[in-house]
N, C-alpha and C positions, 0 to 999 in steps of 0.2 A: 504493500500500500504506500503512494506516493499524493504527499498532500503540497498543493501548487496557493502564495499567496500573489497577489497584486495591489502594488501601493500606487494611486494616481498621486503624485508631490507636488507642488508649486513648482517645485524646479525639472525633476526627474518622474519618470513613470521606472518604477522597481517590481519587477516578477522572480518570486523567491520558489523552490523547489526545497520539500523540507520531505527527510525519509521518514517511513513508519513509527519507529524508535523517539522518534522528534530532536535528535544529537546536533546540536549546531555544525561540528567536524563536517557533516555531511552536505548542508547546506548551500546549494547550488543560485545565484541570483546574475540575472542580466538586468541593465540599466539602460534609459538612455532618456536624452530632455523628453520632457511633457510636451508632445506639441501642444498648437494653441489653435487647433483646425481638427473638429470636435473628429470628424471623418479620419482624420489621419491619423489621429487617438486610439481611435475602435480598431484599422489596419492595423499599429504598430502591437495594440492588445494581444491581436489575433497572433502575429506574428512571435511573440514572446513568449506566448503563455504553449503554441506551437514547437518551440525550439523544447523546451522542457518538457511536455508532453511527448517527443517524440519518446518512442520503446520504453516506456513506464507505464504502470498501471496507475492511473491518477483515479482516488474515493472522492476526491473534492475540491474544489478552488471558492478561495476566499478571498473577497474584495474590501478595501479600504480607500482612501482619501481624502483631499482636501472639502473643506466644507466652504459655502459661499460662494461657491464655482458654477458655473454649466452655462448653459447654452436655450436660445429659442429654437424649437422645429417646426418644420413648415408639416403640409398634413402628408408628406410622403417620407414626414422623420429625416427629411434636411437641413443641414444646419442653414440657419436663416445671417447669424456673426461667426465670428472667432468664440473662441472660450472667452467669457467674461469673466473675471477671477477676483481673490478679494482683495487685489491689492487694486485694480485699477478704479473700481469706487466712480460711474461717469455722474450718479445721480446725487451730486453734493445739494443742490438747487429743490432737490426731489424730496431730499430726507429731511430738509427744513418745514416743508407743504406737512410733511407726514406730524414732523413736531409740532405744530400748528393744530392739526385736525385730532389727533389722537392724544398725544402726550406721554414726556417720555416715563411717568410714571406709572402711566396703563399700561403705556408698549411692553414695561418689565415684568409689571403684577400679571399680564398674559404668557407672555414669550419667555422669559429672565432672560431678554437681550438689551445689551444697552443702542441708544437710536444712535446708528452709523450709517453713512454713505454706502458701507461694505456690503449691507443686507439684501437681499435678492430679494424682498417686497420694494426693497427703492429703486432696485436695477430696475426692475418691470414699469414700475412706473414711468421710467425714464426711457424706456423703449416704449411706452405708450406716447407719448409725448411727440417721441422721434419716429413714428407710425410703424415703428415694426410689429408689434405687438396686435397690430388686427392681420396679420399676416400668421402670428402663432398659433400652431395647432398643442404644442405642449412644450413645458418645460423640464429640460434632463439636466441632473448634475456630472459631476465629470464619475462618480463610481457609477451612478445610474448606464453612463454614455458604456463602462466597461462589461456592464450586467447584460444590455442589451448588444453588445460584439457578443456575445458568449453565448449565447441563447436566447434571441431577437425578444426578450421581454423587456421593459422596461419597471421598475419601482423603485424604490427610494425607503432609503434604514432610517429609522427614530430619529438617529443622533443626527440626522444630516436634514431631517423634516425639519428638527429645531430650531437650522440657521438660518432658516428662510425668514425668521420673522412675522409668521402666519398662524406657528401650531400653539393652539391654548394647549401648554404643558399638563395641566392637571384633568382636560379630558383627552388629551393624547389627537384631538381633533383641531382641524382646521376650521379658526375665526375666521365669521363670515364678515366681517368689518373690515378685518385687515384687508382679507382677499380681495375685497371690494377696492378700498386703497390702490392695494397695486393693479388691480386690473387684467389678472388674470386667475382662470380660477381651473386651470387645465394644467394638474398636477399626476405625478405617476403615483399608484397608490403604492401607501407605505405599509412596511414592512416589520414587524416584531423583530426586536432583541434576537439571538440565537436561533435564531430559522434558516430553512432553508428558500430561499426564493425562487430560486428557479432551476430546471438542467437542463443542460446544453445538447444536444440533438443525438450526441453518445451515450445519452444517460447521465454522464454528471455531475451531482448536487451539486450547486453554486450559493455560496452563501454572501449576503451582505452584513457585512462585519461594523462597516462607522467607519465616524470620523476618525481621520487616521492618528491624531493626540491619542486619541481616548482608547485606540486599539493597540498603539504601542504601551498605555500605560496599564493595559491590561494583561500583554504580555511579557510586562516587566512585574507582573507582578503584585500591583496593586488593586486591588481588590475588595478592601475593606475601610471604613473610617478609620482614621489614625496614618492609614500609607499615605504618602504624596510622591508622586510621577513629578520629575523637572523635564521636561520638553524639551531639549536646546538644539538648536540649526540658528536661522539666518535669526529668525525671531526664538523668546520662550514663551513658554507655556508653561504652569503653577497647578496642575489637575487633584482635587482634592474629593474621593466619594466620599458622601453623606449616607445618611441610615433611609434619609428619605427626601423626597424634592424640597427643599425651600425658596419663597420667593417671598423674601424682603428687601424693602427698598432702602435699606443700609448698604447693604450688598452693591446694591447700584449704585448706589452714592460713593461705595469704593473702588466704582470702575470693576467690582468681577462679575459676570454674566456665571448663571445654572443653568439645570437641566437635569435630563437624566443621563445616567451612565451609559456604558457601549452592551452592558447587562440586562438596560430595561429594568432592572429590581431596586438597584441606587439610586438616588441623586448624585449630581455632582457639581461642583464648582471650578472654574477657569479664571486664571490672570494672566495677563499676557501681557509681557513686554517686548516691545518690538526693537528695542536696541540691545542684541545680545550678540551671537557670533555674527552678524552683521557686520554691527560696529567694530568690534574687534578689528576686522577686515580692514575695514574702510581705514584705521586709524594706523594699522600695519602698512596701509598703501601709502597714506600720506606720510610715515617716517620711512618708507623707503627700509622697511625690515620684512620679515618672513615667519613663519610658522615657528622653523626650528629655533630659531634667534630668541624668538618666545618663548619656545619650550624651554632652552636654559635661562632665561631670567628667570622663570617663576618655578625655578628647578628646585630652588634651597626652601624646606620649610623655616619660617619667620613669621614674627608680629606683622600685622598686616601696613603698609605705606602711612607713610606722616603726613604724605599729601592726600590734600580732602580731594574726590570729583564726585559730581554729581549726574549720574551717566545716562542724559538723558538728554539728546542731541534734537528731536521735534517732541518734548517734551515725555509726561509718565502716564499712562494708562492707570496702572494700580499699583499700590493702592494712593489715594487721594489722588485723584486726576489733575492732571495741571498741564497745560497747552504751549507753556514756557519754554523756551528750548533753553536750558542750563549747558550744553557741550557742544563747545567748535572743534570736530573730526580733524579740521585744517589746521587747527593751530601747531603755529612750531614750538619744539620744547629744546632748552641743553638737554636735561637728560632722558633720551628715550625710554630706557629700560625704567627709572624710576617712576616715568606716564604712564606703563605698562603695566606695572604690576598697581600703580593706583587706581587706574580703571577696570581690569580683573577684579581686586578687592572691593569696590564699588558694585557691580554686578553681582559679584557673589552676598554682599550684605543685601541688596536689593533683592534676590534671591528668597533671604530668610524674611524677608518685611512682608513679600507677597505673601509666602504660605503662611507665619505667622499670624496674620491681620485674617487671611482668610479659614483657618481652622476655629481662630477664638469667635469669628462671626457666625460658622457653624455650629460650635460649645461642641468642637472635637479635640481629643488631644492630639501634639505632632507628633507622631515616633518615629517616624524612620523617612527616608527619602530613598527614591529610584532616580536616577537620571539617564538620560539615554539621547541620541542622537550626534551628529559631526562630530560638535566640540567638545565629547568624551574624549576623544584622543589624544586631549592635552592634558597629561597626568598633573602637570603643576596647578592650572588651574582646576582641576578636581579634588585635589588638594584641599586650596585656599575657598573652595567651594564646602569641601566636608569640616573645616576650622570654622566657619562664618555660620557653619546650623546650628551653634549653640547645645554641643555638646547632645544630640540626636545621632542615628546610624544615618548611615550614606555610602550609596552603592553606584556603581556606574552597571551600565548594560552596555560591553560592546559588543557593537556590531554596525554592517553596512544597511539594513535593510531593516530594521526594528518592527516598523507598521506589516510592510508583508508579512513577514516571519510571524507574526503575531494574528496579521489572517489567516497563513495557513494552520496556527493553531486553534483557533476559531474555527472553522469548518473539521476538524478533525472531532475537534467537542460534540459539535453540533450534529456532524454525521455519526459518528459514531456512538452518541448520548452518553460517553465515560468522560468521565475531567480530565484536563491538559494540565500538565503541571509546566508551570514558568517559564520564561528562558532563567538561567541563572544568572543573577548580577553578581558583580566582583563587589566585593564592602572595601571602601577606602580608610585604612588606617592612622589616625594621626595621633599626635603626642596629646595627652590631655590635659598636660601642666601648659602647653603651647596653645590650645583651645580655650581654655579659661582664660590669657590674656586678651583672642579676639573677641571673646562676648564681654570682657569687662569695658573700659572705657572706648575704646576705639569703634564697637558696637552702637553704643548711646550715643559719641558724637554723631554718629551715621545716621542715625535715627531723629536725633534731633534736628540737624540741618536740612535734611531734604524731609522731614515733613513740618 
């Protein structure tokens, strides 16, 4: 038995081949960009998910992905644009109309979404506007677009109905108010937690697994109140389950959006900061350094930088929102290495402020952290990342393909109705006489200046 995952990414489209056993050793993944040509999407699917199927006996394929993504189709299921994604946001002018008529404090007490440009009830409106939208026969997200290569159905998973902006969370149904808003109401029908959706013309299973955060932090492991999942690529992500959905409007007041988990049985909560390996990046471009250059600055464990930043370049999402942009990427520095390790140590305390602000607002305890994606592979900063939790466990998950790998353990669940047990994460070890110095003063300055 050979269990095949697929991650649609922002950046990458990743199809993982995971054996019986479920052994990472064995673990087969091809990658390549995400087009943004919903068609070329579905071929390159076909084609991936082909390369790894060939001479295996494949029980299941599991899909995941980015959420606030997709596409209008005409009524022959053509793409009518490109992939519209959640970074490009055309409807700024659209989600003002929406704060206006509705309010963002209903939009949250319905959806737990905070009101963004990014949300696919404003996209629509904004393609109403731009008359494409009487031209729509339906709307597909980019997992929906890879459900329907695979076995010409179309539907759409909880976690991914959520970010529309439309589903009243606590009847799991789609607001006729909203729908109305955006102006369209030709959606794929959605889909239960751990189901199986559809098979593909061999027979099979194909399961929609979620949003792809919520599916790597599932198969890192967390699972229960008390775990927290750290998300890290271009952006992070803060994923905390709950015992059950909440939606209060503190919660939004502190920039985190809920929902439910990728299990359908939890709630969960999300904080997301968008200047994380990113930034990194960008700030290694403008000092003209590299990766490995990074890796030994933040090679030596030590008390965390004497220089304050505040690492928030088009300001901070969560917690307390603020639209400020506190950090110039360009600025020149004399000493590189000492900018370096003060902006690491800045992310990584902003790190513990997310999930801390966001457990105490659920009255969960922290114990432990997962973290997973790109910028685990920088030991130093995972490091000064497991100093900065304030004396909690802290594990990295590596790997290239996390979200896949985590669908194909999802559909193996699913198909076979016995439990998956985790990928294993590695626990990062640090000094504890050395941890007690980050959370004593140099914690509280952090805390008290940027908030």
């Amino acid at each position: 038995m050979t269990w095949l995952g697929v991650d649609v990414g922002t950046t990458n489209l990743k199809v993982c081949r995971v054996p019986a056993d479920h052994t990472g050793q064995d673990v087969v993944v091809r990658s390549v960009r995400t087009p943004d040509d919903a068609t070329e999407l579905q071929d390159a699917v076909r084609r991936l998910v082909g390369e790894l199927a060939d001479g295996e006996r494949v029980s299941g394929i599991g899909i995941s992905g980015m959420a606030e993504t997709g596409v209008p189709l005409d009524r022959e299921l053509r793409p009518l644009t490109k992939l519209i994604t959640w970074r490009d946001q055309p409807g700024v002018n659209q989600a003002e109309v929406l704060r206006a008529e509705v309010g963002q404090e209903e939009l949250y007490a319905r959806t737990g979404l905070r009101l963004s440009p990014k949300l696919p009830v404003v996209t629509w409106r904004w393609l109403r506007d731009t008359g494409v939208l009487a031209h729509t026969y339906l709307w597909a997200g980019a997992p929906d677009l890879v459900l329907a290569a695979l076995t010409g159905t179309h539907a759409m998973h909880l976690t991914h109905a959520q970010r529309l902006g439309v589903l009243d969370l606590r009847s799991r149904q789609w607001d006729p108010e909203l729908l109305g808003y955006g102006g369209l109401d030709r959606l794929p029908p959605m889909v239960e937690p751990m189901t199986v959706a559809a098979t593909t013309p061999a027979g099979v299973p194909v399961v929609l697994c979620g949003h792809d955060h919520l599916v790597g932090a599932w198969a890192a492991g967390v699972r229960e109140p008390g775990q927290v999942a750290d998300s890290l690529g271009t952006a992070e992500a803060v994923i905390t389950p709950s015992r059950e959905l909440v939606l209060d409007d503190v919660l939004r007041q502190e920039g985190i959006s809920t929902g439910w988990y990728v299990d359908g049985r939890h709630g969960c909560a999300i904080s997301g900061n968008g200047a994380a390996g990113g930034l990194v990046e960008q700030r290694l471009a403008a000092l003209d350094r590299d990766y490995p250059w990074l890796n030994a600055v933040l090679d030596a464990d030590r008390p965390p930088s004497e220089r304050f930043v505040a690492p928030y370049p088009q300001g901070r999402q969560a917690p307390a929102p603020d639209p400020r942009s506190t950090y110039d990427v360009q600025l020149p520095v004399d000493e590189p290495d000492e900018e370096m390790r003060a902006l690491v140590d800045a992310l990584s305390f902003h790190a513990r402020w997310m999930t801390e602000e966001q457990t105490r607002l659920l009255g969960i305890p922290w114990r432990s952290t997962v973290a997973f994606g790109g910028p685990v592979r920088l030991e130093g900063w995972m490091r000064r990342k497991a100093l900065a939790s304030g004396g909690r466990e802290f594990a990295v998950l590596r790997g290239e393909a996390t979200a896949a790998e985590g669908a194909a353990l999802m559909a193996a669940e699913v198909v076979t109705g016995s439990p998956v047990e985790p990928l294993p994460p590695t626990p990062v070890v640090v000094s504890p006489q050395l941890a007690e110095t980050w959370d004593g003063a140099f914690w509280h300055r952090f805390h008290k200046v940027v908030s």
